[in-house]
C-alpha positions as CSV (number, residue, x, y, z in Angstrom):
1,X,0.0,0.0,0.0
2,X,1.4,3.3,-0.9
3,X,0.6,6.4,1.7
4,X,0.9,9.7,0.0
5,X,-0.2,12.9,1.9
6,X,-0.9,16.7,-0.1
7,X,-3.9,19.3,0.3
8,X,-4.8,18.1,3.7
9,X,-5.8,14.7,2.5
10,X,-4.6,11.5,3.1
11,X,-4.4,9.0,0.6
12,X,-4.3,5.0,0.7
13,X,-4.0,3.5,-3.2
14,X,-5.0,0.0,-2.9
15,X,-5.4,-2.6,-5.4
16,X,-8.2,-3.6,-7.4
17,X,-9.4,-6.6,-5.5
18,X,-10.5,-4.5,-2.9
19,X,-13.7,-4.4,-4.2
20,X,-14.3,-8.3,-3.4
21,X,-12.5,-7.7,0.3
22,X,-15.5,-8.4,2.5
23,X,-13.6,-9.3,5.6
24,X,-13.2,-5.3,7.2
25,X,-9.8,-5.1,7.4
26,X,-9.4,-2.0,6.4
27,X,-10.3,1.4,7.6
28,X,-13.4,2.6,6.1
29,X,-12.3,5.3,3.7
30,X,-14.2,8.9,3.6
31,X,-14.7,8.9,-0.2
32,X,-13.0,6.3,-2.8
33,X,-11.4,7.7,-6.0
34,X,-11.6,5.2,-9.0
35,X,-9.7,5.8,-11.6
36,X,-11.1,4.6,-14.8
37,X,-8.0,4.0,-16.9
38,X,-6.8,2.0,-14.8
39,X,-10.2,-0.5,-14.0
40,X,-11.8,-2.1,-16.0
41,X,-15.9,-1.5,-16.8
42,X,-17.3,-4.5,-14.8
43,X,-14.6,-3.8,-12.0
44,X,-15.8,-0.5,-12.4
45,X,-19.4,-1.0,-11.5
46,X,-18.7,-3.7,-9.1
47,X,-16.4,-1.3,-7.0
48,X,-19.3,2.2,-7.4
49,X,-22.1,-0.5,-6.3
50,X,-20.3,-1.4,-3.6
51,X,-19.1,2.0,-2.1
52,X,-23.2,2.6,-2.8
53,X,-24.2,0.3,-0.6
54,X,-21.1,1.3,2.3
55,X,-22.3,4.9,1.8
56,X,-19.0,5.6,0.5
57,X,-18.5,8.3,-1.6
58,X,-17.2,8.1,-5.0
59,X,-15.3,10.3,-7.7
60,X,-14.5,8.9,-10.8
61,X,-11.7,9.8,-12.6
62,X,-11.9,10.1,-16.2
63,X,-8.8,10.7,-18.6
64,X,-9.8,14.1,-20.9
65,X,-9.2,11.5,-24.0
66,X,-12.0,9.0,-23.1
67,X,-15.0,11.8,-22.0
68,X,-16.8,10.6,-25.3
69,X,-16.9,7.4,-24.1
70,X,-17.7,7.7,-20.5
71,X,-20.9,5.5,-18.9
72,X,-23.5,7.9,-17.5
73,X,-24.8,4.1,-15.7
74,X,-21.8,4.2,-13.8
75,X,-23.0,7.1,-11.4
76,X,-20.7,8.2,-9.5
77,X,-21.1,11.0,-6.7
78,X,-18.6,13.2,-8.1
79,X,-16.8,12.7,-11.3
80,X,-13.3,15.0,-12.4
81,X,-11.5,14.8,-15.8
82,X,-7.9,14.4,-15.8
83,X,-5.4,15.6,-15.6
84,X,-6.6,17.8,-12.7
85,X,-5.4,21.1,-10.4
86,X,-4.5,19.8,-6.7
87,X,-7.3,22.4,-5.6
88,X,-10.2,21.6,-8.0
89,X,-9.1,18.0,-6.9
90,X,-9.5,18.5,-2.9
91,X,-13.1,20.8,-3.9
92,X,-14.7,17.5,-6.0
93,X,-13.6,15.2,-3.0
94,X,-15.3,17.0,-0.4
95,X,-18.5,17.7,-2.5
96,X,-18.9,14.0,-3.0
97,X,-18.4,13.7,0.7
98,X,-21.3,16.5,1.5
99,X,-23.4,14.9,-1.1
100,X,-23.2,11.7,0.4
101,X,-22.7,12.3,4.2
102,X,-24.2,16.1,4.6
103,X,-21.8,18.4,6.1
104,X,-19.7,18.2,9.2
105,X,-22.2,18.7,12.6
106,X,-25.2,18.8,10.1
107,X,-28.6,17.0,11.2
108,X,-29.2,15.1,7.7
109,X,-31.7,12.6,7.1
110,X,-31.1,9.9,3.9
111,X,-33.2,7.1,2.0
112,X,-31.6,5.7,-0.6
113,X,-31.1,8.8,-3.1
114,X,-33.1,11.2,-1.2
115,X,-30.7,13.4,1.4
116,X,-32.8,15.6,3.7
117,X,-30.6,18.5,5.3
118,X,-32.1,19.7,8.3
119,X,-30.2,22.3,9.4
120,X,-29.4,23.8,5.7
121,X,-33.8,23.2,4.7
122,X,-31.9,21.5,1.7
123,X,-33.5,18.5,-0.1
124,X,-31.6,16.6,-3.0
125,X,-32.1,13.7,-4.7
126,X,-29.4,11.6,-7.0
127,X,-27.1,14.6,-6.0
128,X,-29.6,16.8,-7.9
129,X,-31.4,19.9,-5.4
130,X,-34.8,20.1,-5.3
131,X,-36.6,23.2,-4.5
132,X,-39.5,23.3,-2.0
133,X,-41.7,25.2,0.0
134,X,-41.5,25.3,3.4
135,X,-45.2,23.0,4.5
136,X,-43.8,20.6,1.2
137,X,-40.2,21.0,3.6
138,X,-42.3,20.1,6.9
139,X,-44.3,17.2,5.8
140,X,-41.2,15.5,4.0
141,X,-39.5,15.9,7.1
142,X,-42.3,14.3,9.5
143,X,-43.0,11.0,6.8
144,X,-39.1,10.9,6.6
145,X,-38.2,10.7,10.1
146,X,-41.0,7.6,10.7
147,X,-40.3,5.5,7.7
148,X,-43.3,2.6,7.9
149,X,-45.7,4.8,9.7
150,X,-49.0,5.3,8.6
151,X,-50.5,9.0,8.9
152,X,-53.7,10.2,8.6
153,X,-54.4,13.3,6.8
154,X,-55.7,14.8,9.9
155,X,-53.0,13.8,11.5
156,X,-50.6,15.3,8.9
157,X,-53.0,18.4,8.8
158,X,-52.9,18.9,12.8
159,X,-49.2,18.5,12.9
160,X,-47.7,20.2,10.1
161,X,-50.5,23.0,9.1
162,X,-51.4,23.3,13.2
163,X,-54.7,22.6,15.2
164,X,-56.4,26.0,14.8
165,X,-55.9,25.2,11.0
166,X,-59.4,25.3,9.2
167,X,-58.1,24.5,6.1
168,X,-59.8,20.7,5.1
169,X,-57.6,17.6,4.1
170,X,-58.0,18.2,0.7
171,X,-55.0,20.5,1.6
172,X,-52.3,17.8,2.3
173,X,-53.5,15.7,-1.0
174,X,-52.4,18.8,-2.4
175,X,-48.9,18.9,-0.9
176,X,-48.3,15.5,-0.9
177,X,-49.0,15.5,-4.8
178,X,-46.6,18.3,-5.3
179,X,-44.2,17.1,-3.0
180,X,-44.3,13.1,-5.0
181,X,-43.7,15.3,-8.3
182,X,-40.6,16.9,-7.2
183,X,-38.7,14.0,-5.3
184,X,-40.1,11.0,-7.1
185,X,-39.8,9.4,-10.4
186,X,-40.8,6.6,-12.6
187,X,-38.5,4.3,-10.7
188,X,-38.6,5.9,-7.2
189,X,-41.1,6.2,-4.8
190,X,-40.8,7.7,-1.3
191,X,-44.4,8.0,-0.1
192,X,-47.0,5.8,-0.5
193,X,-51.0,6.5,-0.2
194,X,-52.5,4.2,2.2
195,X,-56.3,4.7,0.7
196,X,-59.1,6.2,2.9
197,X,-56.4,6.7,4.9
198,X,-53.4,8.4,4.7
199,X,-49.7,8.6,3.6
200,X,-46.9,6.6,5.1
201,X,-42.9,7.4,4.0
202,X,-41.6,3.8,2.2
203,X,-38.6,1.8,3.7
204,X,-36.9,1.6,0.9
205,X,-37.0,4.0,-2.2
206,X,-38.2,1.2,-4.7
């Protein structure tokens, strides 16, 4: 293993195969660069899958002569063209890290590709920000934090829009169907209508 140390950041260059080491023996890193001239496609996607599902964040390093021929499946965090600046470098590193992990001290909640920050009101999804208001903000927050739960629209109504609200259900329909257009898409759903019910936030982002 070769240690090199510049801009503040320590970095460990390991081999390929440690994609397929399962056992833990090494240190969790805080983001993993893969260089794409030197690993293969399926290696590639192997090792991005697996940071994915570690929670890892991941810039992807594409030589300048191969952008034509980059895979926009391989979906990295980040991605930088090289040969790169030592600064622009350290700056695509740490905004994988926020994208992935929030930043340092921050209160962020994450399912699958949707990142909730609560301290920052900021809401991405797939890396990508989404703009909303502040009740869309409030009720995204509430489903969020009780994945599984089933609320009713009063109860959404009493909690998020308050008790001396006199505003009717119909209202949170509303949000909750211009909240769904903003985060979701035709292969992700986050909240799911429980009918004559309510709305409950989904476990998993499928």
């Amino acid at each position: 293993m070769e240690v090199i140390d510049q801009a503040g950041l320590s970095c460990h260059v390991e081999p390929d195969s440690w994609v397929e080491d399962t056992g833990g023996a090494m240190t969790t890193p805080e983001a993993v660069l893969v260089d794409l001239a030197s690993i293969a496609g399926a290696q590639a996607h192997q090792l991005v899958g697996r940071c994915h599902d570690l929670k890892i964040p991941v810039v992807a390093v594409v030589p300048r002569e191969d952008v034509a021929d980059h895979d926009p499946s391989l979906n990295p965090d980040e991605f930088i063209f090289c040969p790169v600046g030592e600064l622009e470098l350290v700056a695509r590193i740490k905004q994988a890290i926020y994208r992935v992990n929030g930043g340092e001290g921050s209160q962020v909640l994450r399912v699958g590709e949707l990142m909730v920050d609560l301290e920052r009101y900021d809401v991405a999804v797939s890396g990508r920000k989404v703009s909303l208001t502040y009740k869309e903000f409030q009720l995204l927050v509430l489903l969020a934090s009780n994945p599984g739960r089933v609320y009713t629209r009063e109860a959404l109504l009493s909690q998020v829009w308050g008790y001396d609200y006199l505003g009717g259900t119909r209202t949170v329909d509303v949000h909750i169907r211009r909240l769904r257009s903003k985060i979701e898409g035709p292969s992700r759903s986050f909240i799911e209508t429980i009918w004559n019910v309510g709305y409950r936030f989904n476990t998993s982002s499928q």
